[in-house]
Structure formats: C-alpha cells, structure tokens
Gaussian input, Z-matrix of N, CA and C with variables (Angstrom, degrees):
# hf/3-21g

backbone

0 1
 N
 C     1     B1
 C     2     B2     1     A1
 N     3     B3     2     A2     1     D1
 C     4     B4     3     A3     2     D2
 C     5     B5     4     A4     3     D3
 N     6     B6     5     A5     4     D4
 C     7     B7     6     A6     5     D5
 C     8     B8     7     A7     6     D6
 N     9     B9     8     A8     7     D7
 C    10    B10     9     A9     8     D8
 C    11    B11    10    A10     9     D9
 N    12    B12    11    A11    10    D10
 C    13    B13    12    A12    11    D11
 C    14    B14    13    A13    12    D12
 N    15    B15    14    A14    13    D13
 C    16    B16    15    A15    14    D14
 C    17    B17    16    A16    15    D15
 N    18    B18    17    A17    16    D16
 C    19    B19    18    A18    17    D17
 C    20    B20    19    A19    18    D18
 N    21    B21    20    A20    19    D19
 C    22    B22    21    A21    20    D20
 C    23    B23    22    A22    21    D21
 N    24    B24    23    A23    22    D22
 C    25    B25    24    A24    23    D23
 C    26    B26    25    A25    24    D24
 N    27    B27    26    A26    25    D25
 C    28    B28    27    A27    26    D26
 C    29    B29    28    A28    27    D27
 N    30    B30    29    A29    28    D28
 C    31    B31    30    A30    29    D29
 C    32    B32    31    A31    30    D30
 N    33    B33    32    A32    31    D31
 C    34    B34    33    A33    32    D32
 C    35    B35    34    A34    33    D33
 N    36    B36    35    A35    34    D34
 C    37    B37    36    A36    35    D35
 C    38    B38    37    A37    36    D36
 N    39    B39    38    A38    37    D37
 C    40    B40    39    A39    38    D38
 C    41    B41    40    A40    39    D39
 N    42    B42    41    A41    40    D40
 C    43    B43    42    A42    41    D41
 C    44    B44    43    A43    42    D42
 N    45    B45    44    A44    43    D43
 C    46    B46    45    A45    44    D44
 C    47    B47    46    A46    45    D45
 N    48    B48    47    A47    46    D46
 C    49    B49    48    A48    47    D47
 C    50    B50    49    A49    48    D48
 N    51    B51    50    A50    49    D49
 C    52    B52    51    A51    50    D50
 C    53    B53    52    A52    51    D51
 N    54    B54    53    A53    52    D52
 C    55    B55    54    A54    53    D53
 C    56    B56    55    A55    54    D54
 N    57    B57    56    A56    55    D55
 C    58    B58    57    A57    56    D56
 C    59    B59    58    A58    57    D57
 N    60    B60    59    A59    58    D58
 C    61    B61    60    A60    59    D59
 C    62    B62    61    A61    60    D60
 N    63    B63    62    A62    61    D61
 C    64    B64    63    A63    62    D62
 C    65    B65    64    A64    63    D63
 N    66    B66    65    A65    64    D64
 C    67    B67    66    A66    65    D65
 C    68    B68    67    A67    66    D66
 N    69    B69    68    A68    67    D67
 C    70    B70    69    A69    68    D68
 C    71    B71    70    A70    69    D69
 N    72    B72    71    A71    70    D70
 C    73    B73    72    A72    71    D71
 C    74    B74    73    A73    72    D72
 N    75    B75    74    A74    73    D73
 C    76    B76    75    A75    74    D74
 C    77    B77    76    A76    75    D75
 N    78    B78    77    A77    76    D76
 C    79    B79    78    A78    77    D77
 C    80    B80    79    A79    78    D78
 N    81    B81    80    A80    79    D79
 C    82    B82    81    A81    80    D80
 C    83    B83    82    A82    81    D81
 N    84    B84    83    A83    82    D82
 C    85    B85    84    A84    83    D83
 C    86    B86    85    A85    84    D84
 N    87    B87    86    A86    85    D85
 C    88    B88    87    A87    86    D86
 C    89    B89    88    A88    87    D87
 N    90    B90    89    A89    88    D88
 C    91    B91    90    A90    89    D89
 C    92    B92    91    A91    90    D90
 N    93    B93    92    A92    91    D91
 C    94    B94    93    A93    92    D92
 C    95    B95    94    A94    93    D93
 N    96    B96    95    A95    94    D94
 C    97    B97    96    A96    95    D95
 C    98    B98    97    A97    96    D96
 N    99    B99    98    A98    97    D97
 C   100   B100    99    A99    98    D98
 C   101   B101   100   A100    99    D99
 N   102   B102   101   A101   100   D100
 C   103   B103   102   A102   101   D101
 C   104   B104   103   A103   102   D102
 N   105   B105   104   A104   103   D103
 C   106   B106   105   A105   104   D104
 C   107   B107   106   A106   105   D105
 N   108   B108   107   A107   106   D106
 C   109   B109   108   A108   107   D107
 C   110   B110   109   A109   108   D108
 N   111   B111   110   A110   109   D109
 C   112   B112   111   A111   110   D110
 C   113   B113   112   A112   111   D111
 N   114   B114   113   A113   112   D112
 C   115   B115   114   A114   113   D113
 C   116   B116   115   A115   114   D114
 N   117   B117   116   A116   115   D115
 C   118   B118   117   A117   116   D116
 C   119   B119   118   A118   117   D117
 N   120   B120   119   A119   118   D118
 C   121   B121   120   A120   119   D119
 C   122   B122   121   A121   120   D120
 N   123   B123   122   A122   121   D121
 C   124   B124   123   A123   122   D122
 C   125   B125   124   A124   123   D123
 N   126   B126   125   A125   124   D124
 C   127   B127   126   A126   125   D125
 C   128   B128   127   A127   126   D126
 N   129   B129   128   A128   127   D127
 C   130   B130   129   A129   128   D128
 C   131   B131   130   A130   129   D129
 N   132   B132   131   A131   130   D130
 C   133   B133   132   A132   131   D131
 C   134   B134   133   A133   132   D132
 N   135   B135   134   A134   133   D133
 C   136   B136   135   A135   134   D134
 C   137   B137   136   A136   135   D135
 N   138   B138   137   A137   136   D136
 C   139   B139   138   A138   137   D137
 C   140   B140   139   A139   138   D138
 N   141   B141   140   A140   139   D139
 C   142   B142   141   A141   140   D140
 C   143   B143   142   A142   141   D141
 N   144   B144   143   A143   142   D142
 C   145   B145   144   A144   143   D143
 C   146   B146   145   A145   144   D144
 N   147   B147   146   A146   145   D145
 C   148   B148   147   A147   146   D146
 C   149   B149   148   A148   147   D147
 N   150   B150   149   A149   148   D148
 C   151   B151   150   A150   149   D149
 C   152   B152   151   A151   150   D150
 N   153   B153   152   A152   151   D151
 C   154   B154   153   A153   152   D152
 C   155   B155   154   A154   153   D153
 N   156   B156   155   A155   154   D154
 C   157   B157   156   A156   155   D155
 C   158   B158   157   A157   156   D156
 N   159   B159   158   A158   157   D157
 C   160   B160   159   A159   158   D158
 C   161   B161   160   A160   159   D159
 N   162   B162   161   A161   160   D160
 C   163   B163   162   A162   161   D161
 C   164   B164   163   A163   162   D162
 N   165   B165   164   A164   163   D163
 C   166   B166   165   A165   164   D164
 C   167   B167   166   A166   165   D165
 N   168   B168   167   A167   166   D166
 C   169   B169   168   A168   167   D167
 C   170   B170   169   A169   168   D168
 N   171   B171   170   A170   169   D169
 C   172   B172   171   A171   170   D170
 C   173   B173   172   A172   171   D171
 N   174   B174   173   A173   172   D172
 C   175   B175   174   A174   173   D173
 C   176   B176   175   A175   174   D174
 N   177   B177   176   A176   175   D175
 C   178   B178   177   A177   176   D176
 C   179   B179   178   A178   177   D177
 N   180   B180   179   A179   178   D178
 C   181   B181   180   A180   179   D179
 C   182   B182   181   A181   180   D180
 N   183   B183   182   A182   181   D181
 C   184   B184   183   A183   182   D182
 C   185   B185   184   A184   183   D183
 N   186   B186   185   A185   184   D184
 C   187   B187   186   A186   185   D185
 C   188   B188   187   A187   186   D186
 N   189   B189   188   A188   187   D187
 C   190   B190   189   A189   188   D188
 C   191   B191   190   A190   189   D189
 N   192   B192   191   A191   190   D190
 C   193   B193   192   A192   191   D191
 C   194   B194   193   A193   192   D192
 N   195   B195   194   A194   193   D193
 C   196   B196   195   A195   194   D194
 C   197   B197   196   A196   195   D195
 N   198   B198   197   A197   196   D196
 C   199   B199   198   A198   197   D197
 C   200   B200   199   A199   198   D198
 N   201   B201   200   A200   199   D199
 C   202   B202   201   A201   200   D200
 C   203   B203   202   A202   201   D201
 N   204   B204   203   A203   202   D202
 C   205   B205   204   A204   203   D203
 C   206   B206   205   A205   204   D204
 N   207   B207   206   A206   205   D205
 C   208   B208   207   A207   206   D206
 C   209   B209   208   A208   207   D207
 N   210   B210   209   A209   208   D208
 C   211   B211   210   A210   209   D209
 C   212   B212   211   A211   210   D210
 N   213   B213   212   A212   211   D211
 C   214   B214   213   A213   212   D212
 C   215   B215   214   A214   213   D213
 N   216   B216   215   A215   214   D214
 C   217   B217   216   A216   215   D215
 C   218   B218   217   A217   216   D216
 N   219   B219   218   A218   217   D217
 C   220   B220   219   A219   218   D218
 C   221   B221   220   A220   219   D219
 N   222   B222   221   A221   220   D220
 C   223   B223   222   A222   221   D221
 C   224   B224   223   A223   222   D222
 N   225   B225   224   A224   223   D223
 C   226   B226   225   A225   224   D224
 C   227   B227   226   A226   225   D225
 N   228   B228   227   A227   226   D226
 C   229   B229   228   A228   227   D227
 C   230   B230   229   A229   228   D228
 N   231   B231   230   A230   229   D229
 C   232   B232   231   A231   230   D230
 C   233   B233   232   A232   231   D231
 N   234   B234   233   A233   232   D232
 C   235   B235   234   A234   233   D233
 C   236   B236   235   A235   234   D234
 N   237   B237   236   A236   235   D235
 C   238   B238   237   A237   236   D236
 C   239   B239   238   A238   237   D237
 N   240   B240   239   A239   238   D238
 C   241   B241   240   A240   239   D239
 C   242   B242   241   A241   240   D240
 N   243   B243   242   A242   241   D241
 C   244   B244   243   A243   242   D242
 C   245   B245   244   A244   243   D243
 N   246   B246   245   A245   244   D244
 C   247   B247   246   A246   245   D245
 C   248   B248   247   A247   246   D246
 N   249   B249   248   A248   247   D247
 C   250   B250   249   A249   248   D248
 C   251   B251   250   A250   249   D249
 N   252   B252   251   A251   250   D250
 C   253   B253   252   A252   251   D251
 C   254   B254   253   A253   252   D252
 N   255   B255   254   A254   253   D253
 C   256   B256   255   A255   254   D254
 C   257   B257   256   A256   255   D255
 N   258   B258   257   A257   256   D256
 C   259   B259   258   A258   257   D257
 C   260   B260   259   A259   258   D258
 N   261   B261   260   A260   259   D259
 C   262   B262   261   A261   260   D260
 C   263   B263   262   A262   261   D261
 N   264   B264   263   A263   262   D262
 C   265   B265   264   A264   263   D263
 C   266   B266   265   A265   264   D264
 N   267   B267   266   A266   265   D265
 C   268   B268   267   A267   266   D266
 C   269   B269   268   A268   267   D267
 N   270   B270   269   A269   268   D268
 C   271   B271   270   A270   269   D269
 C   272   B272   271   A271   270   D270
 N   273   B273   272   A272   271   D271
 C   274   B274   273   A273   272   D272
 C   275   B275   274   A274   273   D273
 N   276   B276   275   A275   274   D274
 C   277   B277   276   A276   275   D275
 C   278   B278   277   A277   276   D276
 N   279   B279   278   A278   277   D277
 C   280   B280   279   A279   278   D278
 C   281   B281   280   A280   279   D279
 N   282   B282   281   A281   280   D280
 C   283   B283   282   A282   281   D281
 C   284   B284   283   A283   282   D282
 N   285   B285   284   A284   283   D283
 C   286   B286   285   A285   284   D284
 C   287   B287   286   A286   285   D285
 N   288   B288   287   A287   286   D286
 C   289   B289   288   A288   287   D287
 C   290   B290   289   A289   288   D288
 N   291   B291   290   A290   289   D289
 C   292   B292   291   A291   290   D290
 C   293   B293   292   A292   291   D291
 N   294   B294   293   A293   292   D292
 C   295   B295   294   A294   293   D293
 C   296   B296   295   A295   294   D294
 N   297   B297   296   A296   295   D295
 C   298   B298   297   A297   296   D296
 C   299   B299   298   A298   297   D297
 N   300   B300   299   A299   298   D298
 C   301   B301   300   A300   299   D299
 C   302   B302   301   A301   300   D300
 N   303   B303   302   A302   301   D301
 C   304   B304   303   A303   302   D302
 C   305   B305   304   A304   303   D303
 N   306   B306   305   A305   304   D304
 C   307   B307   306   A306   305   D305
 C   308   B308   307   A307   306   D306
 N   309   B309   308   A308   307   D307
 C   310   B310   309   A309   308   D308
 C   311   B311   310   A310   309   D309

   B1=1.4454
   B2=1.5210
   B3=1.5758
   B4=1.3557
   B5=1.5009
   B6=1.3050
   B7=1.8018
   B8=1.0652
   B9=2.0741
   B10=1.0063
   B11=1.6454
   B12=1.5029
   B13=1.5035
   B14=1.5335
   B15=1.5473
   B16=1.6323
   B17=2.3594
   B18=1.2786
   B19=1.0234
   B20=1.7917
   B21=1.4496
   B22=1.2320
   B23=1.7053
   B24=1.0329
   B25=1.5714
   B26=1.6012
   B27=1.2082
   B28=1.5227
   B29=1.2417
   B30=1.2516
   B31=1.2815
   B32=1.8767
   B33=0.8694
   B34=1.2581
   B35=1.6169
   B36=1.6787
   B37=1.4531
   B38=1.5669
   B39=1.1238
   B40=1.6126
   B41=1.1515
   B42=0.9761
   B43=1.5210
   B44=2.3913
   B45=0.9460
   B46=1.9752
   B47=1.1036
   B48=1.0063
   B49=1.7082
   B50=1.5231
   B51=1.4113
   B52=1.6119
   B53=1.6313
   B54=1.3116
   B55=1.5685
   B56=1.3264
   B57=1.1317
   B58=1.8600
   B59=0.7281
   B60=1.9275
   B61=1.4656
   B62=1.7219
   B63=1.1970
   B64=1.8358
   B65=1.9369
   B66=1.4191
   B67=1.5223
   B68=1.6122
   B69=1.6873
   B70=1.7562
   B71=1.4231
   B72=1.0666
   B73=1.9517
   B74=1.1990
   B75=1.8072
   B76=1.5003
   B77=1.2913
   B78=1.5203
   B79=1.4391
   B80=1.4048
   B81=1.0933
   B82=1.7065
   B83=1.0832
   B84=1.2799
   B85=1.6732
   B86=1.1599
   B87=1.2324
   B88=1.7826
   B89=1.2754
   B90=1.6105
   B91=1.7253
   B92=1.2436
   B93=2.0965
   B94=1.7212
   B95=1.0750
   B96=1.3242
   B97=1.5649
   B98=1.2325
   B99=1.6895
   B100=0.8950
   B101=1.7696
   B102=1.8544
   B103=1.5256
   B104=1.4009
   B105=1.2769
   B106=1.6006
   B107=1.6588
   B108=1.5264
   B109=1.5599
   B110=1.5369
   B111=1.2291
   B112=1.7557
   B113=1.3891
   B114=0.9266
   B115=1.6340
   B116=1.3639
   B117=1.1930
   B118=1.2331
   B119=1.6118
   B120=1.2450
   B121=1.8202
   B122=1.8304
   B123=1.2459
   B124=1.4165
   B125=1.3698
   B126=1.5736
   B127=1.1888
   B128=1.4581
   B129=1.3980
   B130=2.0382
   B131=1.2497
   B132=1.6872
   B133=1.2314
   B134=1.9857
   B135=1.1877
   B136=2.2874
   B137=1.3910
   B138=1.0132
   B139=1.5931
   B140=1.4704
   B141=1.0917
   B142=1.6530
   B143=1.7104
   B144=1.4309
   B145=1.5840
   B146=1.0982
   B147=1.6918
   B148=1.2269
   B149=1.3654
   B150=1.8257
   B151=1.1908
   B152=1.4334
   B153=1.2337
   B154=1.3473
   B155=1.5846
   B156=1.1522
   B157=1.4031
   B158=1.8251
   B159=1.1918
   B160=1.1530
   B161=1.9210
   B162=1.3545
   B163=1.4719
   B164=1.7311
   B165=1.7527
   B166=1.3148
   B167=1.6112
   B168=1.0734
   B169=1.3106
   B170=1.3089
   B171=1.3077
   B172=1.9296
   B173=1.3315
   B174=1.6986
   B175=1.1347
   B176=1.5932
   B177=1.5263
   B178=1.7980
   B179=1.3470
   B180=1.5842
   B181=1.4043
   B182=1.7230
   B183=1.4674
   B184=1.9832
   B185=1.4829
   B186=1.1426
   B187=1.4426
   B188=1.5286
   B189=1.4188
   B190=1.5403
   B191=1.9128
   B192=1.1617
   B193=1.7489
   B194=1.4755
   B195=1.1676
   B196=1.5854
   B197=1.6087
   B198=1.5765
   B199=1.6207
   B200=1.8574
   B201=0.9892
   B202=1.6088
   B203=1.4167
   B204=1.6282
   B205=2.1552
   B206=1.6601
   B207=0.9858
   B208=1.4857
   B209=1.4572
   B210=1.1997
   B211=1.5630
   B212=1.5119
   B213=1.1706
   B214=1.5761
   B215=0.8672
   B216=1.2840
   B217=1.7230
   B218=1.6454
   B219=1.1239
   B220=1.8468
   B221=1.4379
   B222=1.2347
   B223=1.6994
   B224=1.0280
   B225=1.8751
   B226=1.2512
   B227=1.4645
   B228=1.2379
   B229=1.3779
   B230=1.6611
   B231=1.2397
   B232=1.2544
   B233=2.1932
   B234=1.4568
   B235=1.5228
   B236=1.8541
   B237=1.5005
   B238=1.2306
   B239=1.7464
   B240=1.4442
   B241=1.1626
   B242=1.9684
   B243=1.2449
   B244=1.1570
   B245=1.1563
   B246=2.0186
   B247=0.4437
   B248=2.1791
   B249=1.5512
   B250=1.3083
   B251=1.5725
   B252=1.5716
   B253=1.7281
   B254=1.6660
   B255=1.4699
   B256=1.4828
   B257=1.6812
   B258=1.1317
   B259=1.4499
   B260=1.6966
   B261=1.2765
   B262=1.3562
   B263=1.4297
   B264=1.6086
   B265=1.5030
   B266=1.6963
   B267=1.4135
   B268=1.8140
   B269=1.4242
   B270=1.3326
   B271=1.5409
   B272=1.7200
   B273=1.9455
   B274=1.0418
   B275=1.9353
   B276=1.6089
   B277=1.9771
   B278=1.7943
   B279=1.4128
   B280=1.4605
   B281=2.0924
   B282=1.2738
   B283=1.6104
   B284=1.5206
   B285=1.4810
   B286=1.4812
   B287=1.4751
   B288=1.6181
   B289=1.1078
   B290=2.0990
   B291=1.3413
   B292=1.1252
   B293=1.8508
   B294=1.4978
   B295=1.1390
   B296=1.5710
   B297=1.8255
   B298=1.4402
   B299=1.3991
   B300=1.5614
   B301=1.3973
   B302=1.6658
   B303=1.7878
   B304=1.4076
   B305=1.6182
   B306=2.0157
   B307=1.4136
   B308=1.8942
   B309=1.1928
   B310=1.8603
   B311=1.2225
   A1=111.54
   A2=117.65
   A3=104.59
   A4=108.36
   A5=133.35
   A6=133.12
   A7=116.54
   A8=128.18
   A9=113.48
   A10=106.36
   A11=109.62
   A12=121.22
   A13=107.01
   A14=107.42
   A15=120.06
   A16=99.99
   A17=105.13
   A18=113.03
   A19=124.40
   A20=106.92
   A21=128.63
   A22=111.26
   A23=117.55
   A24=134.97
   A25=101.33
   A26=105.25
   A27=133.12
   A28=113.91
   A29=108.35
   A30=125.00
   A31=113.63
   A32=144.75
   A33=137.82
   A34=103.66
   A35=108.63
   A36=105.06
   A37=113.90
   A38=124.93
   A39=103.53
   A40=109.30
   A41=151.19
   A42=162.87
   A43=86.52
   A44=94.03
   A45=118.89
   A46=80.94
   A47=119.56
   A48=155.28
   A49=103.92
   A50=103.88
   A51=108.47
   A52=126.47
   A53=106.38
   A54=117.58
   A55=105.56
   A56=122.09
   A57=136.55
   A58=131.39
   A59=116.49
   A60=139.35
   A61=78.42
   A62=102.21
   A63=96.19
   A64=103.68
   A65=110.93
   A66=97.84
   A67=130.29
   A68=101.65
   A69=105.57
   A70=83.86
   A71=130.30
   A72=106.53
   A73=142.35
   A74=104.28
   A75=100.54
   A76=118.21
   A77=118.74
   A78=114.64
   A79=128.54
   A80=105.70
   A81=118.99
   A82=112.97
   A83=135.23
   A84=168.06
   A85=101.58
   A86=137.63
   A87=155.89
   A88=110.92
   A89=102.55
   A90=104.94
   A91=111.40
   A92=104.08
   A93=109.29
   A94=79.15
   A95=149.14
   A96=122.24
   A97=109.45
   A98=117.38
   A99=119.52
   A100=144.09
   A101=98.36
   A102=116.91
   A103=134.40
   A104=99.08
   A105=123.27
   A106=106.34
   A107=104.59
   A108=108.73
   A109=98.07
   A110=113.56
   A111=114.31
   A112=128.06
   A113=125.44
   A114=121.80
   A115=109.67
   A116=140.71
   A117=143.27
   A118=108.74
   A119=83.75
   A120=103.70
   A121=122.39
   A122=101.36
   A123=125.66
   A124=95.83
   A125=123.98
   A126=113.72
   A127=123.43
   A128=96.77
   A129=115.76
   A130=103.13
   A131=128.39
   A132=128.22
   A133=90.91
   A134=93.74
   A135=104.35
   A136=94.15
   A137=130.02
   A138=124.98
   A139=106.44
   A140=124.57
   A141=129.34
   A142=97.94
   A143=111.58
   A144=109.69
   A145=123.02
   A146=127.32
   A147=101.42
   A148=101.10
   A149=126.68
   A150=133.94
   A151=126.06
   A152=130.15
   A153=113.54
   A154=129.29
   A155=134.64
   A156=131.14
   A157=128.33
   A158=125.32
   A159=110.20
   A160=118.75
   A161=113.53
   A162=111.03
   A163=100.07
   A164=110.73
   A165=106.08
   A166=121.12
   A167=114.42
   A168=94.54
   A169=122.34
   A170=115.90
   A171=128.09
   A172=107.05
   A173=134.47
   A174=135.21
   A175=97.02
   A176=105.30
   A177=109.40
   A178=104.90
   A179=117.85
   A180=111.74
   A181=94.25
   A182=121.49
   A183=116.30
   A184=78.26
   A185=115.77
   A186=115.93
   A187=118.26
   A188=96.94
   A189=103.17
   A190=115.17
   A191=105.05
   A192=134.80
   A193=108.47
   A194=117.26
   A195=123.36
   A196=118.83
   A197=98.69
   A198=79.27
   A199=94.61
   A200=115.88
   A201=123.81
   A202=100.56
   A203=110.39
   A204=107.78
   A205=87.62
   A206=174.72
   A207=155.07
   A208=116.95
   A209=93.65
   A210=109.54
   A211=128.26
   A212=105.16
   A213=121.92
   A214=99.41
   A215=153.81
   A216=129.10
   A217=131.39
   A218=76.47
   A219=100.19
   A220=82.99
   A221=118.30
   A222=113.02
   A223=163.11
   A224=92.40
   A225=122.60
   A226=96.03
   A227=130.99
   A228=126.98
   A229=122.83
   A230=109.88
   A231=142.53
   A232=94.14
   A233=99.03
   A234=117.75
   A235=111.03
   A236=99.87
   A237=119.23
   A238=106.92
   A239=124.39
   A240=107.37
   A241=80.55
   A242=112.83
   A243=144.99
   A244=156.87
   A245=139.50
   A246=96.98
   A247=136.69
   A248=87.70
   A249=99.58
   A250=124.76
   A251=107.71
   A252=92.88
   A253=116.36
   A254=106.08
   A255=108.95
   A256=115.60
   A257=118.04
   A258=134.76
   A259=82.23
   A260=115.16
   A261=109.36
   A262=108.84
   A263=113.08
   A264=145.08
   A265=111.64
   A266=100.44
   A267=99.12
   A268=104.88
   A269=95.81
   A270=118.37
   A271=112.35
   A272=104.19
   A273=90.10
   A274=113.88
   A275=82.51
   A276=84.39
   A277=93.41
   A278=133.18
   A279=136.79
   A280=85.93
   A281=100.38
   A282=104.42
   A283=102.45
   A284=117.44
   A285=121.25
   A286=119.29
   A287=112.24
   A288=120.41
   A289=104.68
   A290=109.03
   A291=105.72
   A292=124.32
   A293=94.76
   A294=118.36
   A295=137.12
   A296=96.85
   A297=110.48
   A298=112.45
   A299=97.63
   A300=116.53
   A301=115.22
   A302=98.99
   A303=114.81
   A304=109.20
   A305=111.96
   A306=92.95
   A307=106.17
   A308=94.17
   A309=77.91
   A310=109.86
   D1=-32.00
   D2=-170.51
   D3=-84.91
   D4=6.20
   D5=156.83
   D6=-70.02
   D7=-12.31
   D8=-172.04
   D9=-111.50
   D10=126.50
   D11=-165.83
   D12=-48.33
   D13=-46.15
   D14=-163.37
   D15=-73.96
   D16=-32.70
   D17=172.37
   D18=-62.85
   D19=-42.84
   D20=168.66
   D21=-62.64
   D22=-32.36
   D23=-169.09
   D24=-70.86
   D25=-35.30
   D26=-175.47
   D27=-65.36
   D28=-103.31
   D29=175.35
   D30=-56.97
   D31=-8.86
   D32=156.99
   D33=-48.72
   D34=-95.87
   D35=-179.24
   D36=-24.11
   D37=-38.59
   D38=-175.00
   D39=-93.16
   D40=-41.58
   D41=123.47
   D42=21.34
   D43=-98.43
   D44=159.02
   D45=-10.29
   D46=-133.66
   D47=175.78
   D48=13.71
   D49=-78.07
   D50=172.40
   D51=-51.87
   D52=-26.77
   D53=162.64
   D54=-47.13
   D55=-74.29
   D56=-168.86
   D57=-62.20
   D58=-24.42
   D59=-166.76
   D60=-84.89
   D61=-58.22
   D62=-155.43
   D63=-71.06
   D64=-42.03
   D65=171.75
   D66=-63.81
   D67=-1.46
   D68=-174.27
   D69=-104.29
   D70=-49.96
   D71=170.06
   D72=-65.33
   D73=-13.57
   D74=151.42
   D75=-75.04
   D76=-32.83
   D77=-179.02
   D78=-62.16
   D79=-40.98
   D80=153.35
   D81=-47.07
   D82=-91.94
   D83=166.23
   D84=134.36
   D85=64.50
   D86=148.32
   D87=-100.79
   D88=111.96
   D89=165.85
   D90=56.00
   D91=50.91
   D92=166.49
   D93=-73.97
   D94=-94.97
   D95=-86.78
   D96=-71.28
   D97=-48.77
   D98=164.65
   D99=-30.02
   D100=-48.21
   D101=132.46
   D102=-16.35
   D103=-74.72
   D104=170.61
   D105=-34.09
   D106=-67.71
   D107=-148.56
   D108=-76.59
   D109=-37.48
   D110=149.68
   D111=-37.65
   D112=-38.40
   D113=169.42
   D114=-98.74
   D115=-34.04
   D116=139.96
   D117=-3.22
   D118=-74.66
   D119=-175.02
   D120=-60.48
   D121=-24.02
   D122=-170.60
   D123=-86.06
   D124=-45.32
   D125=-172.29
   D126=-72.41
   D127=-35.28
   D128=179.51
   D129=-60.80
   D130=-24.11
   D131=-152.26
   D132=-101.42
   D133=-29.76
   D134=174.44
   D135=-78.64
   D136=-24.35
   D137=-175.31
   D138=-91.06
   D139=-21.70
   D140=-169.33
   D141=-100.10
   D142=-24.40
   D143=161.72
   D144=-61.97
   D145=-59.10
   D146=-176.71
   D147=-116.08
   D148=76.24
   D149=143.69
   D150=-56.69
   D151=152.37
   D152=-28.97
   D153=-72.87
   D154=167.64
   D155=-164.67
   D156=-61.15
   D157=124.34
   D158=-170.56
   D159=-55.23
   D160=-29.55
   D161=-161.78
   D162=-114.38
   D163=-70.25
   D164=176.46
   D165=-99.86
   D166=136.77
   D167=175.03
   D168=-88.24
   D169=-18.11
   D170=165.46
   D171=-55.05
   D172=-67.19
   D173=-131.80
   D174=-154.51
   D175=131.32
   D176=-179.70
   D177=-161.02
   D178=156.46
   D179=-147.24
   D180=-76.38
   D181=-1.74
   D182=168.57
   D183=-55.61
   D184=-90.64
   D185=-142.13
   D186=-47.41
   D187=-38.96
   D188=173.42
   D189=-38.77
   D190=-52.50
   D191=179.51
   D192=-70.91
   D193=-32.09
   D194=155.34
   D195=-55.53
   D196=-39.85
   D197=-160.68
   D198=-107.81
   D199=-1.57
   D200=161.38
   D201=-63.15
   D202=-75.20
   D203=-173.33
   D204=-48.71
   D205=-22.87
   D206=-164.41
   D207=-90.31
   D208=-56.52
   D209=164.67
   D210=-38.19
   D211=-62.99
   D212=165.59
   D213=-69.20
   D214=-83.33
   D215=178.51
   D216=-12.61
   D217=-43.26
   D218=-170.83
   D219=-63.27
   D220=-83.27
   D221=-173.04
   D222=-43.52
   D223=-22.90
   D224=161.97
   D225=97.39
   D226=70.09
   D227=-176.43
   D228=-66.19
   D229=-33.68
   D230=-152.63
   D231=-81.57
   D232=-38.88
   D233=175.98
   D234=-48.68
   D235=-61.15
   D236=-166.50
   D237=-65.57
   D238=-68.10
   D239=-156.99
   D240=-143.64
   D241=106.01
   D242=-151.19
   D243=141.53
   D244=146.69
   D245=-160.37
   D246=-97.21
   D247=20.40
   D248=170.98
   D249=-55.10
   D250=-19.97
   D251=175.21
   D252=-91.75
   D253=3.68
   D254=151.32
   D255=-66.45
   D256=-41.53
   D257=-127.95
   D258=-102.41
   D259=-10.84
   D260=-162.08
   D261=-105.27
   D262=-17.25
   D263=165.77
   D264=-59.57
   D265=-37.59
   D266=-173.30
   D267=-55.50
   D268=148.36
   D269=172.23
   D270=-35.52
   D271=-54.28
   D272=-159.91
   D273=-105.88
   D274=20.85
   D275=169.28
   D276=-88.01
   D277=-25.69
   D278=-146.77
   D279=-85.09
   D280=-33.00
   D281=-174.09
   D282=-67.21
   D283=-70.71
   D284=-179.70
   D285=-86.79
   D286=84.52
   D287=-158.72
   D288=-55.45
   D289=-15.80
   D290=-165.27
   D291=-80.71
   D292=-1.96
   D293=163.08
   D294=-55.14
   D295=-22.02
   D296=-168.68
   D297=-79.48
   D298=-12.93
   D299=-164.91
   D300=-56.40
   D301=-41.06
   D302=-165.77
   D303=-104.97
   D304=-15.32
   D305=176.82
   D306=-107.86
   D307=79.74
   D308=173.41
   D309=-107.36

C-alpha cells in the first residue's frame, strides 16, 4: 500500500488525526480505554507493515507499545489521574451503566 500515491493520500491524514485524537485523550484521561485499544490496534497494524522485524524478531518497541496501550486499559487509566473519574460521576454515565465501559 505504501507505493501507491492515492493510497498514501489516504491513510496519512488518518494515520495524523488518530495520533492526536488518541494522545489528547490520554492527556486528558477521557475515553482511554477506548483510546488504548485504538492505538493498540494502530500499532499491530505499524508492526504488520514492516514485518518481519528489522533487529529482533521476539520483541520490538510495536509490541513493546502494544502491550503498554493494553495494560493501561486493563486498569482503567483514565480512572486514576484524569478527567474520566469526573465524567464517570455525571448523572447520566451513573444511568447508562454501560458507558463506563469506554470512559476509564
């Protein structure tokens, strides 16, 4: 995909975009996890680009960054020092409990 100009045209802007979206919600802590599994995914997908690995083939800083966005997901990063454990207080996240799912 990356030889084709019209393909490159593409995926750049989101490539961008999705960078910032997901580093301004970790920076906040609004709607990690969701965050998380988004860059998660972004990274496996930079790691599946240039397969196989230039140095190790066990262990590389994708994966490294894979299993960090998981981790913090897992924990709820967004809970601890962010502003999702406000966000998690509103009236109407306390109504649709299923909401908690995506702001931790």
């Amino acid at each position: 995909m990356g030889e084709r100009q019209v393909a490159l045209d593409n995926i750049n802007p989101m490539v961008t975009w999705g960078q910032i979206l997901i580093g301004l919600s970790m920076f906040f802590g609004v709607d990690t996890r969701f965050s998380l599994f988004w860059a998660g995914v972004m990274m496996f997908l930079f790691y599946l680009a240039q397969f196989p690995p230039e140095y190790d083939l066990f262990f590389d800083y994708y994966r490294g960054y894979i299993i960090v966005y998981m981790a913090l997901a897992a924990i709820g990063a967004g809970r601890v020092a962010g502003l999702g454990a406000l966000i998690e207080r509103m009236r109407l996240v306390r109504r649709f409990s299923w909401l908690k799912v995506f702001l931790g």
